[in-house]
C-alpha positions in Angstrom: -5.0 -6.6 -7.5 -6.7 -3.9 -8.3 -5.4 -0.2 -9.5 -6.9 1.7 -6.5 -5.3 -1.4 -4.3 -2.2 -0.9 -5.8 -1.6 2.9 -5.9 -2.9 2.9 -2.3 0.1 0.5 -0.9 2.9 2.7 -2.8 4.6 5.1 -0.5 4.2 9.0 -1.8 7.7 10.3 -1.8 8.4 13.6 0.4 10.9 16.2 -0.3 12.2 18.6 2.1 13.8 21.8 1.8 16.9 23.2 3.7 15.0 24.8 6.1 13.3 21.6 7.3 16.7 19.0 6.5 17.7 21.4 9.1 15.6 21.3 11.9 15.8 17.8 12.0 19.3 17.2 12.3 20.9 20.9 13.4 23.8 20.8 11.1 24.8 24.0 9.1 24.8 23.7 5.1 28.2 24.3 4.5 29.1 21.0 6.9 26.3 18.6 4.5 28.1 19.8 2.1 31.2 18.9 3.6 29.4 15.5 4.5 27.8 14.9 0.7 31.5 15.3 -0.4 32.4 12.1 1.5 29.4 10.0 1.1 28.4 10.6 4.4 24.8 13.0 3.9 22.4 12.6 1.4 22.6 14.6 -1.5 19.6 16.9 -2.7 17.8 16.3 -5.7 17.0 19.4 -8.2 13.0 19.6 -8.2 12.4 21.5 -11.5 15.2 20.6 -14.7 16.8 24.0 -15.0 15.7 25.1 -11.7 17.7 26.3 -8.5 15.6 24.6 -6.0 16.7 21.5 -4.5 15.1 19.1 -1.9 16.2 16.0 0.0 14.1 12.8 0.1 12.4 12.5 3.5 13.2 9.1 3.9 16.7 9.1 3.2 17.2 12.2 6.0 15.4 9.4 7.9 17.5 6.8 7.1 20.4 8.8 8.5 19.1 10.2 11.3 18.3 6.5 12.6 22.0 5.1 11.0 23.4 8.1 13.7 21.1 7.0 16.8 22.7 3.4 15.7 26.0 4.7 15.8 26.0 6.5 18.6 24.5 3.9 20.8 26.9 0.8 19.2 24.4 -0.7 17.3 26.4 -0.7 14.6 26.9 -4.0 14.7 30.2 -4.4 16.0 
C-alpha cells in the first residue's frame, strides 16, 4: 500500500471546545463535570503541555450522544 493510500484511509482526529461540546448535547459544565467524576462523560484532553485549553475528541462526544439515543430508546440491549 502505498503512503498517500495509507494516510488517506486514517481518520483526522477533531477536537472540540466547550462552546461546541455544548451545543451538541445542552448540558451545563459544572454537570460534565459532575458526569467525568463518575465515568459517565468524556473527559477533555489538554491541547498545549502547560496550557489551559482543553478539548474533547469529537468522536467520543459522538460516541455518547449515540450510547444516550440507545438508552433512551431501550436499545441498550436489555
Amino acid at each position: 500500500m502505498s503512503r498517500d493510500t495509507s494516510q488517506h484511509n486514517r481518520k483526522t482526529i477533531q477536537f472540540l471546545r466547550w462552546p461546541e461540546v455544548h451545543k451538541r448535547i445542552g448540558i451545563s459544565k459544572s454537570y460534565a463535570y459532575a458526569l467525568q467524576a463518575k465515568g459517565l462523560f468524556p473527559k477533555p484532553i489538554k491541547l498545549i503541555e502547560g496550557g489551559r485549553a482543553a478539548g474533547y475528541i469529537e468522536s467520543e462526544i459522538d460516541e455518547y450522544i449515540a450510547s444516550r439515543i440507545k438508552m433512551s430508546r431501550g436499545e441498550n440491549g436489555e
